[in-house]
C-alpha positions in Angstrom: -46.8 42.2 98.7 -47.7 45.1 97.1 -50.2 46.2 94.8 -49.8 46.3 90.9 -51.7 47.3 88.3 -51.5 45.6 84.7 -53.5 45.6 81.8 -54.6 42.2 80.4 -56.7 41.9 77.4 -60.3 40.1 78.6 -60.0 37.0 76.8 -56.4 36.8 78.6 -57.8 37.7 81.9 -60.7 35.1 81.4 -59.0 32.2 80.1 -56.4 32.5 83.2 -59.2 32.5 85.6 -60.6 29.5 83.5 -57.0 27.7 84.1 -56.2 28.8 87.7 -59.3 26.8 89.2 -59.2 27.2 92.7 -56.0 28.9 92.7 -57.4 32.2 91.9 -55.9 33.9 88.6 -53.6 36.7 90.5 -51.8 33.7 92.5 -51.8 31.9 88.7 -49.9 34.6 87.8 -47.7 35.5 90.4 -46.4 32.0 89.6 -46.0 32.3 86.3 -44.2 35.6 86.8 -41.6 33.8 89.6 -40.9 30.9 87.2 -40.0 32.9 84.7 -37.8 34.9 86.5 -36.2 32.0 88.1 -35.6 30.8 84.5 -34.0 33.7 83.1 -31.5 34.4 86.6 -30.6 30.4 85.9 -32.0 29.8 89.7 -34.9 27.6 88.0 -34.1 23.6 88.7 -37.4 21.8 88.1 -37.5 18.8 90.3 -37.3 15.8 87.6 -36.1 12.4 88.0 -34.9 9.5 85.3 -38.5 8.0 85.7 -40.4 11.4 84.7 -38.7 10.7 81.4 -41.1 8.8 78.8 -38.9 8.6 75.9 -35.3 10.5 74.6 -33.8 11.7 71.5 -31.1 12.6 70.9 -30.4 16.4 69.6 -27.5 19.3 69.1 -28.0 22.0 71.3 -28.2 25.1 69.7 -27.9 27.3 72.6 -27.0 26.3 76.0 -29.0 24.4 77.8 -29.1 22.6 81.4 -30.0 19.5 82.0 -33.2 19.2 84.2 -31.5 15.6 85.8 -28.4 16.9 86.7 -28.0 20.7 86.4 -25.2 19.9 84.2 -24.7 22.8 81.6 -24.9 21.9 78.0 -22.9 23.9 76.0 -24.2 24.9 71.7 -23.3 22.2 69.4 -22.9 19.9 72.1 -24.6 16.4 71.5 -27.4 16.2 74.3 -30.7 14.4 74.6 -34.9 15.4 74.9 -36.6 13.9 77.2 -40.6 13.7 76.8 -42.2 13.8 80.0 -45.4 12.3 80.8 -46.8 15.4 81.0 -45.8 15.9 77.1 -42.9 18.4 78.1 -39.8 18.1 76.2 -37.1 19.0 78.2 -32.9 19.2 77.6 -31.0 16.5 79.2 -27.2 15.9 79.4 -25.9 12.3 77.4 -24.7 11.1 81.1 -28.2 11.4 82.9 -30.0 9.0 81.1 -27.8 5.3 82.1 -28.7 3.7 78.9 -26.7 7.0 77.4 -24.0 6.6 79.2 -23.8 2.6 78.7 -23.7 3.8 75.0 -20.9 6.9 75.2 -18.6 4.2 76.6 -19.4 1.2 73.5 -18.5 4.0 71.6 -15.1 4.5 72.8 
């Protein structure tokens, strides 16, 4: 590793510490840093199954998304679902990941 300087506004600085617990607030941000670069290269898959999901809706997508089930790409204006976690997350999921979707998608043909 090597060492970085940035500077954080107090409050910022405080509440992190506050957050990060025994983690320590540089490793709390290290992480932050690493998911969000994952996210943006498209290398982030959060580890998610059907039973992390509470509750869908369906939705348009308005940009593309990918669905945290299947890594399926979902393309803008393309009919998809949200998922609410139990940790109060919403997250994009394809129409086939969720099987009482898919049961639907076929009534419908």
């Amino acid at each position: 590793m090597e060492v970085t300087s940035i500077r954080l506004e107090r409050e910022l600085k405080e509440k992190l510490k506050d957050l990060s617990g025994n983690q320590g607030y540089q490793a709390l941000i290290r992480d932050i840093l690493w998911n969000y670069v994952q996210h943006k290269s498209g290398d982030y898959r959060p580890n998610f199954s059907v039973y992390d999901i509470r509750a869908s809706i369906r939705a348009t997508a308005q940009q593309e998304e990918r669905c945290v089930l299947t890594g399926k790409f979902i393309q803008p204006q393309e009919p998809m679902l949200l998922g609410l976690t139990f940790n109060g997350d919403m997250v994009p999921l394809s129409l086939e990941s969720m099987p009482q979707e898919t049961s639907r998608a076929k009534a419908a043909r």
